[in-house]
VEXTIDREN-468602 format. One record per residue (C-alpha): x, z negated, y negated; residue number from 1; residue in one letter. Coordinates in pm, 1 decimal, decimal comma. Layout:
- east:up:north:seq:type
- X:Z:Y:NUM:A
...
This chain:
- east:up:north:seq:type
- -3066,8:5720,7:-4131,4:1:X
- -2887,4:5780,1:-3826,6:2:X
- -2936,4:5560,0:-3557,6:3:X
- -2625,2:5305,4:-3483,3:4:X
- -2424,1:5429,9:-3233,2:5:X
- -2351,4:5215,9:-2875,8:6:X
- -1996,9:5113,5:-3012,1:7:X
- -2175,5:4934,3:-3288,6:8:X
- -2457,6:4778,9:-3072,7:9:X
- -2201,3:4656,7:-2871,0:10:X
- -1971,4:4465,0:-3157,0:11:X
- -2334,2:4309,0:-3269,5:12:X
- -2436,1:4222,5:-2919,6:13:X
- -2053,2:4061,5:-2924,7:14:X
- -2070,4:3941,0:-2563,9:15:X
- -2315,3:4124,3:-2345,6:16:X
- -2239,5:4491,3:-2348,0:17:X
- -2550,5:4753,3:-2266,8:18:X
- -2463,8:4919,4:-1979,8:19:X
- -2542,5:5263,4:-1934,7:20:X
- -2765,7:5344,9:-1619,6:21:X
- -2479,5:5286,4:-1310,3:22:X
- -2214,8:5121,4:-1540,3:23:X
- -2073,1:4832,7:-1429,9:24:X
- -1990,1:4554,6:-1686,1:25:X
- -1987,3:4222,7:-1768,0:26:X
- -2254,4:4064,6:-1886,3:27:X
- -2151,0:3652,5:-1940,5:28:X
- -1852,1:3487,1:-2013,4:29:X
- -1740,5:3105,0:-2070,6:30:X
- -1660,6:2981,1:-2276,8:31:X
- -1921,1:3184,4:-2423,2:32:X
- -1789,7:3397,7:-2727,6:33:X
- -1755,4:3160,6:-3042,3:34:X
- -1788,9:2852,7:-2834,0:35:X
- -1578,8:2589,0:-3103,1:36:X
- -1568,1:2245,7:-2882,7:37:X
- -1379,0:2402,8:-2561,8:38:X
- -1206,9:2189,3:-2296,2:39:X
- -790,4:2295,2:-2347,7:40:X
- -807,5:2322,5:-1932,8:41:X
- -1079,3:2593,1:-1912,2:42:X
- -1054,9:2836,0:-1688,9:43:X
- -1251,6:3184,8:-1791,6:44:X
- -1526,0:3315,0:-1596,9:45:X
- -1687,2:3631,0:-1619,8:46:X
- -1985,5:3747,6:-1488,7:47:X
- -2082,8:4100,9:-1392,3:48:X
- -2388,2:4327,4:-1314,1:49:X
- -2267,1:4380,6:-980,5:50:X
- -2004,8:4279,5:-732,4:51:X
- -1632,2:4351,7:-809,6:52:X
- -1327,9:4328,3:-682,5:53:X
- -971,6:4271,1:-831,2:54:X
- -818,4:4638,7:-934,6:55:X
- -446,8:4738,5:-879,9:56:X
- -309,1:4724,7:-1258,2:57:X
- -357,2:4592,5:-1585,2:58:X
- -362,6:4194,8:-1779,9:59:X
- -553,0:3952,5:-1919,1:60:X
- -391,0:3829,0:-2196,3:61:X
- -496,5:3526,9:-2457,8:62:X
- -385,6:3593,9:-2815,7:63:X
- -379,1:3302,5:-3106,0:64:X
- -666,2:3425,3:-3334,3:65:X
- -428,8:3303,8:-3654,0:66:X
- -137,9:3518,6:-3624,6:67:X
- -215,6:3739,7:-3252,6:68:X
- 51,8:3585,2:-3088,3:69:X
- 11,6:3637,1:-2729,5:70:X
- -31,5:3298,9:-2552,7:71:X
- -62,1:3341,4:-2181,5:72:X
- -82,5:3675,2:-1982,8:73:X
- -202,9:3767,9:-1611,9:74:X
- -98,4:4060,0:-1537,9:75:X
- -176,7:4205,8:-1179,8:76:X
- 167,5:4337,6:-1156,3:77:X
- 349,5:4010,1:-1085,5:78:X
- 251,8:3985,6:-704,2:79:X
- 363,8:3634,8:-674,9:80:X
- 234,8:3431,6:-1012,8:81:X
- 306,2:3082,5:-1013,5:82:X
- 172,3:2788,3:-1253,5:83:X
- 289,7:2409,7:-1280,3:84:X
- 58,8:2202,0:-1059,1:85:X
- 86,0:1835,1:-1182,8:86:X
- 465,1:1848,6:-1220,8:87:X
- 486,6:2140,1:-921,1:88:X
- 611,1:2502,8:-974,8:89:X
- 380,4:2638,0:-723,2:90:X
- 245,5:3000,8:-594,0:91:X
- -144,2:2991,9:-710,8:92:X
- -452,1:3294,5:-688,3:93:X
- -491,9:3306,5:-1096,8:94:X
- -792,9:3515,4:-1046,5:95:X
- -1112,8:3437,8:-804,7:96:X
- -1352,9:3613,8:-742,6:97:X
- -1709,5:3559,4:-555,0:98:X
- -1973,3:3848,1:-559,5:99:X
- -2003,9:3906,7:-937,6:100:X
- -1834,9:3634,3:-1060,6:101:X
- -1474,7:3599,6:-1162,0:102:X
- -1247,9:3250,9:-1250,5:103:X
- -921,0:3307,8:-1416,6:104:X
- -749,1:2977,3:-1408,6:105:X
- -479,0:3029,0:-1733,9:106:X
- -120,6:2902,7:-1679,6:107:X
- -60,5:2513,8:-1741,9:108:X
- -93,5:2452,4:-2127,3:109:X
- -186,3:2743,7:-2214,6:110:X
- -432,5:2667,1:-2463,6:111:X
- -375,7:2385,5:-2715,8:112:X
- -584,2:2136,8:-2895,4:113:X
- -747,2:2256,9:-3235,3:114:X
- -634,9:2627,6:-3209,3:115:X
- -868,5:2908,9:-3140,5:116:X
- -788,0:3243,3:-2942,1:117:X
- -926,6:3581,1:-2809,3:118:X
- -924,3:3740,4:-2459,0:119:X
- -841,8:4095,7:-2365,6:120:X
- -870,5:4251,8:-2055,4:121:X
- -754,5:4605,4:-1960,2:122:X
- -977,1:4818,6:-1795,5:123:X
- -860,5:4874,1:-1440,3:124:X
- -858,0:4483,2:-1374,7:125:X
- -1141,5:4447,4:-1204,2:126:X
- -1351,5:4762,2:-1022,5:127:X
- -1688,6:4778,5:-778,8:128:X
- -1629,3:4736,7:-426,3:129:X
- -1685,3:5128,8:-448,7:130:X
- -1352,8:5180,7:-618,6:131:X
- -1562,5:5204,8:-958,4:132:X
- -1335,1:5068,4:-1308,8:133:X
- -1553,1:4776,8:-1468,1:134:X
- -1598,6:4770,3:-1794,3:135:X
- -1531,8:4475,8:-2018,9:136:X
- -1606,1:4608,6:-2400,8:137:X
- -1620,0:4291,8:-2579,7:138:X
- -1235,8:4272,6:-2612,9:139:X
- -1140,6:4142,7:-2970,2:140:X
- -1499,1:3996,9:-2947,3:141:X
- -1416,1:3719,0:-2696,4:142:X
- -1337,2:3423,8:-2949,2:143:X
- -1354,9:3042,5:-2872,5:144:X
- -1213,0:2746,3:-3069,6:145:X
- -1040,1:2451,5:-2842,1:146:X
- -1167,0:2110,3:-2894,0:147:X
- -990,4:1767,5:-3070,0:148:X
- -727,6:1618,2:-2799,3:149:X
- -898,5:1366,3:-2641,0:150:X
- -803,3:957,7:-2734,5:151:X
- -513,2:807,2:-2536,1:152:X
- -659,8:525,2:-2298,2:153:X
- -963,2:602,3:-2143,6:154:X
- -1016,6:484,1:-1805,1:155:X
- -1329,1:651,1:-1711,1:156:X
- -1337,4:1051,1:-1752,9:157:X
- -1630,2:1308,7:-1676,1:158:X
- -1518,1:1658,5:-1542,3:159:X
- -1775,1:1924,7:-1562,9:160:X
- -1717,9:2286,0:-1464,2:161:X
- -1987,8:2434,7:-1774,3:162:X
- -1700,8:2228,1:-2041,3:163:X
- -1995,0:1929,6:-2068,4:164:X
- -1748,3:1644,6:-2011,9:165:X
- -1414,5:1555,2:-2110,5:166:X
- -1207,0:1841,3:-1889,9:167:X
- -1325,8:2131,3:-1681,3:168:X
- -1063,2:2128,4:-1419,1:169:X
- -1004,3:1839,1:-1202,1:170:X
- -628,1:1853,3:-1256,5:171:X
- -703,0:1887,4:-1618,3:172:X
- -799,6:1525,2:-1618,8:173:X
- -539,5:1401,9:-1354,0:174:X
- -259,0:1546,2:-1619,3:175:X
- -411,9:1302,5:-1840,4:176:X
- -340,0:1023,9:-1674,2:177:X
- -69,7:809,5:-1797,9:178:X
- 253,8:853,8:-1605,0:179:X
- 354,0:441,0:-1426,7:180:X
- -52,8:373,8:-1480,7:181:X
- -156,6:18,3:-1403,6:182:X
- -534,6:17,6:-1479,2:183:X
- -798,4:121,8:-1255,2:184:X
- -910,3:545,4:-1382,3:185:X
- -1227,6:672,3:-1218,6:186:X
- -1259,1:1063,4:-1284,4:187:X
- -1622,8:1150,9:-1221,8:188:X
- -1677,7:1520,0:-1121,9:189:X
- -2039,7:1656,7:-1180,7:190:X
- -2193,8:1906,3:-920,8:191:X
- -1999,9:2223,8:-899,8:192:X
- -1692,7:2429,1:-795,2:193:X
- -1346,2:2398,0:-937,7:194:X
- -1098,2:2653,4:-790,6:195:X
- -756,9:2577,3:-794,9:196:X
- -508,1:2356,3:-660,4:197:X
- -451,6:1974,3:-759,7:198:X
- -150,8:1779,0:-742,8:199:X
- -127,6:1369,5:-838,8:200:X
- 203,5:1263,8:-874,5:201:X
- 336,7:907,0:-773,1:202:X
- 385,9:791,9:-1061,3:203:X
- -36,8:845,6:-1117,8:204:X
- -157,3:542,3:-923,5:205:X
- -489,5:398,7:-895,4:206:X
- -718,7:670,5:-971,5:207:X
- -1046,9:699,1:-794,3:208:X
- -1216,7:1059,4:-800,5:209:X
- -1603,5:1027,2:-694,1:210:X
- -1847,9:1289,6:-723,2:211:X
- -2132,1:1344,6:-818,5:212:X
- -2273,0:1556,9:-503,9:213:X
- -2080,7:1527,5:-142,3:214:X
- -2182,1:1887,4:-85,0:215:X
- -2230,2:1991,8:-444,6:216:X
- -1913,0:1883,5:-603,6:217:X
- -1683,9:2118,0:-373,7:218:X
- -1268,7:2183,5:-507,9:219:X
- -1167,4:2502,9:-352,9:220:X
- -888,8:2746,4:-277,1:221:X
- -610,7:2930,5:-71,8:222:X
- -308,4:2745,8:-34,9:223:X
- -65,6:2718,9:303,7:224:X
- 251,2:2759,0:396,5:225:X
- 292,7:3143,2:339,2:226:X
- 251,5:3056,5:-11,0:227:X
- 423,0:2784,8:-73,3:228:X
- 620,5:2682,5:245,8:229:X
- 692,6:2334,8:329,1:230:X
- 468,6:2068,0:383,4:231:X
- 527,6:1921,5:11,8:232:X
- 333,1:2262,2:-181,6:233:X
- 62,8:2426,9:73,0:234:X
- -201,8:2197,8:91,5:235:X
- -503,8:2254,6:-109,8:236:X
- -525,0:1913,4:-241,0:237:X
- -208,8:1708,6:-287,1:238:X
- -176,0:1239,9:-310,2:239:X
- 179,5:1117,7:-344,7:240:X
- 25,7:853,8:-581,8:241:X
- -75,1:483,7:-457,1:242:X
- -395,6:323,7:-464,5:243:X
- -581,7:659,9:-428,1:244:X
- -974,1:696,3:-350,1:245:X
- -1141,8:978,6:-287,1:246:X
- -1541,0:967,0:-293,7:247:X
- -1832,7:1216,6:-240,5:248:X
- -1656,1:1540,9:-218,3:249:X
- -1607,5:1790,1:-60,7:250:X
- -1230,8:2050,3:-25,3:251:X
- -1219,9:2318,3:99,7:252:X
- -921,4:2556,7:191,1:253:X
- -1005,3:2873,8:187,5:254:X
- -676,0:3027,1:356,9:255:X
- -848,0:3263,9:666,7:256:X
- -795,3:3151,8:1026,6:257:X
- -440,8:3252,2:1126,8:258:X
- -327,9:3213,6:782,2:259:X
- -84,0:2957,8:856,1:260:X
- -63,0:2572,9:787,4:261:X
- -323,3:2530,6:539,8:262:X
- -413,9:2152,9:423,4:263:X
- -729,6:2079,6:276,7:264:X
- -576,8:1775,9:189,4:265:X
- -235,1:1561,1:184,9:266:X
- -217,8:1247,4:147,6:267:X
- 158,4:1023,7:98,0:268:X
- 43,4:690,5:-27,8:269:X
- -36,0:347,7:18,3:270:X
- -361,0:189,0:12,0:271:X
- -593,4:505,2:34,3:272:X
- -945,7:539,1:53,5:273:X
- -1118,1:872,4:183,7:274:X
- -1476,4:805,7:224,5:275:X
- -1779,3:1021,1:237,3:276:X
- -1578,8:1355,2:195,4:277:X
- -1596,3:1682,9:376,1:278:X
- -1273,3:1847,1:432,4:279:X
- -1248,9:2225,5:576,6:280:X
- -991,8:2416,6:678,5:281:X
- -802,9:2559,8:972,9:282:X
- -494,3:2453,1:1095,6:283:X
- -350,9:2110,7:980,0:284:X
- -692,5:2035,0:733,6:285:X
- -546,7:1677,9:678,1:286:X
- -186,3:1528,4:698,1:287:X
- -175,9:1182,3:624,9:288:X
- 127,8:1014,8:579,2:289:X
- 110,8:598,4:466,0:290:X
- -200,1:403,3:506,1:291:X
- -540,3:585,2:469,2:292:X
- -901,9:436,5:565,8:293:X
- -1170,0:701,3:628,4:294:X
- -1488,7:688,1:645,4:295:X
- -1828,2:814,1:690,0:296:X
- -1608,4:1176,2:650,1:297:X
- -1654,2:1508,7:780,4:298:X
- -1321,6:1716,0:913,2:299:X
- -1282,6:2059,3:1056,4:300:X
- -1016,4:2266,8:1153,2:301:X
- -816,3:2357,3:1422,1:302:X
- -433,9:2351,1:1598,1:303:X
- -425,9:1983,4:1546,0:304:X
- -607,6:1965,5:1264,4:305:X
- -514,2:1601,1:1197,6:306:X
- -156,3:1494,5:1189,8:307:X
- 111,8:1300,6:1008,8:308:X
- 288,4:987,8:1011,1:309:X
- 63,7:737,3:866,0:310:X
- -121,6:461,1:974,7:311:X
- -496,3:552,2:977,7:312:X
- -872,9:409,8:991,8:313:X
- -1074,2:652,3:1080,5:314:X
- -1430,7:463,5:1064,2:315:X
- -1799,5:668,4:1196,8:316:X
- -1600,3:1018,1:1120,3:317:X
- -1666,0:1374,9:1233,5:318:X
- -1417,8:1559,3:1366,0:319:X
- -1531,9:1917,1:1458,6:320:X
- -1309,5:2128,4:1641,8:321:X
- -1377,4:2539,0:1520,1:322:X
- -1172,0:2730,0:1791,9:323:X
- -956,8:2556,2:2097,8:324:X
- -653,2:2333,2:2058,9:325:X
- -581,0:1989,7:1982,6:326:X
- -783,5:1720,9:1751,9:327:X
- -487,5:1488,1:1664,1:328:X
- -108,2:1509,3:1649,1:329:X
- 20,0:1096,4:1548,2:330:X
- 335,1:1083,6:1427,6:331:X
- 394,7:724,8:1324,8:332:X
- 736,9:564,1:1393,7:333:X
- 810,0:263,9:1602,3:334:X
- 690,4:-64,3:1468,7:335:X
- 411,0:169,8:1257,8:336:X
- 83,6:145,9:1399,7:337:X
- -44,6:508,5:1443,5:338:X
- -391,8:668,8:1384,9:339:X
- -707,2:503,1:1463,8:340:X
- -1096,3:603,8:1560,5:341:X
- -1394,5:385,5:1585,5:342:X
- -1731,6:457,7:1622,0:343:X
- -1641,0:871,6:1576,4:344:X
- -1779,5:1192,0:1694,9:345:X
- -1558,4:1454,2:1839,6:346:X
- -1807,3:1813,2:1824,6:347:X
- -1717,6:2162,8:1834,7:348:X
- -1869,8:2490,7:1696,6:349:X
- -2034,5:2684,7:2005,4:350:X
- -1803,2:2860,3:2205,1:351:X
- -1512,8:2600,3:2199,4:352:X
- -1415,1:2539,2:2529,7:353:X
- -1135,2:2334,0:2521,4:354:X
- -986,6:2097,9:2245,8:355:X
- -804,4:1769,0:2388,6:356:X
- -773,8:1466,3:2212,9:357:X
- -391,8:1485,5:2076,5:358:X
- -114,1:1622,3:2153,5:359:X
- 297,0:1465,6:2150,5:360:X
- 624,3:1560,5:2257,9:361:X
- 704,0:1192,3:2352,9:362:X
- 1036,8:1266,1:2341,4:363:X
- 1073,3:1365,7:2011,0:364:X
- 771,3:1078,1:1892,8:365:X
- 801,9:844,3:2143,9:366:X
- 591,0:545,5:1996,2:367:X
- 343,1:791,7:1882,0:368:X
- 8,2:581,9:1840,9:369:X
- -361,3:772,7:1871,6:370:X
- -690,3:522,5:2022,3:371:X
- -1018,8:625,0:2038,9:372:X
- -1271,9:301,8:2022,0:373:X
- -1677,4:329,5:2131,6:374:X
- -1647,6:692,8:2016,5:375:X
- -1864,1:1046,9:2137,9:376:X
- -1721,2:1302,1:2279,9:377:X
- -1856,1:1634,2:2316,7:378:X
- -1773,7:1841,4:2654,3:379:X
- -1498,7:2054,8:2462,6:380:X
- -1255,3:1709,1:2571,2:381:X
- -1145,8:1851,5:2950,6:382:X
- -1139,6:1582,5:3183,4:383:X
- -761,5:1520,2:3139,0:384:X
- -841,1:1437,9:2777,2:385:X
- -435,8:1407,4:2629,5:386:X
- -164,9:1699,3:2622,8:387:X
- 191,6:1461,9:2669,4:388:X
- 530,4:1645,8:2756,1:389:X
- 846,1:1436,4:2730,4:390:X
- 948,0:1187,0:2954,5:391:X
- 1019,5:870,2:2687,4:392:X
- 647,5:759,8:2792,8:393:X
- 748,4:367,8:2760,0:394:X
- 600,6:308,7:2414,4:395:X
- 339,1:572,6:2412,3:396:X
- 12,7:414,5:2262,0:397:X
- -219,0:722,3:2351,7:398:X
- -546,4:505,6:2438,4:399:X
- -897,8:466,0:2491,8:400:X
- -1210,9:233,1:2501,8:401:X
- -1567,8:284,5:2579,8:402:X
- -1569,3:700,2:2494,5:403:X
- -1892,8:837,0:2610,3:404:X
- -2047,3:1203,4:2608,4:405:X
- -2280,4:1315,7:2253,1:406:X
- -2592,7:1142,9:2427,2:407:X
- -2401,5:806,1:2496,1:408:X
- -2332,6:852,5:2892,3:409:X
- -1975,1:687,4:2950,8:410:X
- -1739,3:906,3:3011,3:411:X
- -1494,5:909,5:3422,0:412:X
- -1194,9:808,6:3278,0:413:X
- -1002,5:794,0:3577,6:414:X
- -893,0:1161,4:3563,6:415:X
- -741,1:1087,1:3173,4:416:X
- -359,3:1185,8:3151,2:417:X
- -171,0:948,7:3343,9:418:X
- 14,7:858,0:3011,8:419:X
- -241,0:744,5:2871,7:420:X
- -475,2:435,7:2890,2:421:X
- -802,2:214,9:2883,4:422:X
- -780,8:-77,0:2633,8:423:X
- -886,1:-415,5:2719,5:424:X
- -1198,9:-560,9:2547,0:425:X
- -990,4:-766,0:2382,4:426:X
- -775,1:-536,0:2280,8:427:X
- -981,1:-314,2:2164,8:428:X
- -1201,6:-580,7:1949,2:429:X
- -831,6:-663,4:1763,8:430:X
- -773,6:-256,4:1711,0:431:X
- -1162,5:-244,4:1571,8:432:X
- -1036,4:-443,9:1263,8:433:X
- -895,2:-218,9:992,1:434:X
- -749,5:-459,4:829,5:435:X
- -500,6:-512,3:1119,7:436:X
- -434,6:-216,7:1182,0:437:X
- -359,6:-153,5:802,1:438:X
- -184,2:-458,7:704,5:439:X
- 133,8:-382,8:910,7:440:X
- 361,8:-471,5:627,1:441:X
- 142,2:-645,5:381,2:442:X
- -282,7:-753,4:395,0:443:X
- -494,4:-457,7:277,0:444:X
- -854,3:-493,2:324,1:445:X
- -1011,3:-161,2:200,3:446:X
- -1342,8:-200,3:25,2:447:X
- -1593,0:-168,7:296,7:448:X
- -1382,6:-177,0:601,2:449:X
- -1528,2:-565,9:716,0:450:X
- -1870,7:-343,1:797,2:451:X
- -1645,8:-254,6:1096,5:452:X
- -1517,7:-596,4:1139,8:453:X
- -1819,4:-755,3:1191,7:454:X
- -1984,0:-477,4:1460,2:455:X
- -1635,0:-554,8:1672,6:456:X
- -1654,9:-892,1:1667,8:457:X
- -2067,3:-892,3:1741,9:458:X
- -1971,3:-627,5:2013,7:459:X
């Protein structure tokens, strides 16, 4: 009998071709071929048997396995794809790609509850970084079945990027968050990365996002203003929702340096929590506009990496500068108490020579607000310490209190911009409560924020 020839071995093998000696092909995908209990946010992955890069033509394309009715399509001719975002039309990367492995993130809704498809994918999609076509020959082969919708009116979700828990997306479970919600939703998110962008809308309040790993659970992508201009679509992670906590995470931005504005994360809500979070980016990594308390969180970027018009907490942070320029740009109106920073540590990656505090045209913000309380300072801050032009200096609150160098040394502050200045003890005890500096319009104690409270008034 003639043996079977490699066409047939490779409909058997149904997922993992045999590659011939030099061929590259893929050699894993999820949801793995057959899967029947699928998440209806999956992304695809692929992995191959050697690096690749994204070719210049061709589509992935998800048929209905009923009838073959295409369902979504990705076709590498559309040079600008876009995908709703939480209620956003918004530019997005469908496709990334990391050595040998590939996430396509499908377009919103793509795949439905209860239905099963198929995935195809023309050769010339993805090649070796030597210009070489992969090959992906299990096309009609790639089946999977999408799980029962999930019940209306759970408040405690599980994300998992291997399709373990109730979504595999982060966004995926956001979307299912009632629109006006009034009840508490945590959304835990085991270790793992989730490309993409996420967007929670206003009318998603109260949701609380911890994960399970501060450097293991990591959201990721390329978003900033060449993509989606305006401060309202570019940031990699997007709050206009109140009641917000973040926990245990980290977001990164992956936009290169000189990319543009690039947030790792936006925040426009009341009564915020960010706390034990690493955020990376370069310029503008968070704008926070409302009232936010951070703590125990890592930032990095540069430009003036932190900015916005909210009223901030920033309690025992990092701030790490990664090339010259500014640390802070406050933008709070009169009568708005600006950005605050107790017990922080202002570092820089070697090299940095020069990053100053904040910057302000006072004349355009004139009540801008930014105080540094019992915080380190790395030699990066030049002597002069604030960047002010303008000459509406009257209600300037650019001030400090007890900064000393990275080993604790107080720091000269009598060659600090004349614009700015040293708090009084007193003064500075009442700005070391973030509940007053928080509760400008109504009392918000944030959970853990009397830690701070007590070391003030023990000071």
């Amino acid at each position: 009998m003639a043996s079977p020839s490699l066409t047939s071995l490779l409909i058997l093998s149904t997922l993992v071709s045999i590659p011939c000696p030099g061929e590259l092909t893929a050699t894993n995908v999820f949801p793995a071929n057959g899967a029947d209990h699928v998440c209806p946010d999956a992304s695809l992955r692929l992995s191959f048997n050697a690096p690749v890069v994204l070719g210049d033509t061709g589509k992935i394309t998800i048929y209905h396995s009923a009838d073959h009715r295409q369902v979504d399509c990705i076709d590498l001719a559309d040079k600008k794809p876009t995908n709703n975002v939480g209620g956003k039309t918004l530019r997005y990367d469908p496709i990334q790609i990391t050595g040998n492995a590939v996430s396509i993130q499908l377009h919103f809704r793509a795949l439905q509850s209860g239905e099963s498809y198929e995935v195809e994918i023309d050769p010339g999609v993805f090649k070796s970084t030597g210009g070489k076509f992969a090959v992906v020959k299990n096309n009609g082969e790639w089946k999977f079945s999408v799980r029962a919708a999930l019940p209306a009116g759970r408040t405690n979700l599980i994300v998992a990027a291997d399709g373990s828990g109730d979504f595999c997306t982060l966004q995926g479970a956001v979307d299912y968050v009632p629109d006006d919600n009034q009840s508490p939703i945590e959304i835990f998110v085991r270790k793992g990365e989730y490309p993409g962008l996420t967007y929670i809308a206003a009318q998603k309040g109260r949701v609380h996002i911890v994960g399970e790993d501060r450097k293991g659970t990591i959201i990721s992508g390329r978003n900033n203003d060449r993509l989606n201009s305006g401060r309202i679509g570019r940031a990699l992670f997007s709050v206009d929702a109140n009641d917000f906590v973040l926990e245990n995470v980290t977001l990164h931005n992956t936009t290169p340096y000189g990319g543009s504005q690039a947030e790792a994360l936006a925040v426009k809500g009341e009564h915020c929590v960010l706390r034990n979070d690493d955020f990376y980016s370069f310029q503008d990594t968070l704008l926070l506009t409302g009232r936010v308390y951070v703590t125990n969180c890592h930032v990095e970027g540069d430009v003036d990496f932190i900015w916005g018009q909210g009223s901030v907490f920033f309690d025992r942070c990092e701030l790490k500068a990664v090339h010259k320029g500014y640390y802070l740009q406050a933008r709070n109106p009169a009568g708005q108490p600006g950005y605050v920073f107790f017990q922080c540590k202002l570092t820089a990656t070697p090299g940095v020579a020069r990053c100053v505090l904040a910057r302000i045209d006072a004349d355009r913000f004139p009540s801008s607000q930014a105080v540094f309380i019992d915080c380190q300072m790395g030699s990066q801050i030049p002597p002069i310490g604030w960047d002010v032009k303008g000459t509406n200096l009257s209600h300037l609150g650019f001030c400090e209190y007890h900064s000393t160098d990275l080993q604790g040394k107080q720091l000269d502050p009598r060659q600090r911009h004349p614009a700015s200045r040293q708090l009084t003890e007193a003064e500075a005890r009442e700005l070391s409560d973030p509940a007053k500096v928080l509760s400008y319009q109504q009392l918000w104690i944030p959970a853990g924020a009397q830690i701070s409270h007590r070391n003030a008034q023990n000071r």
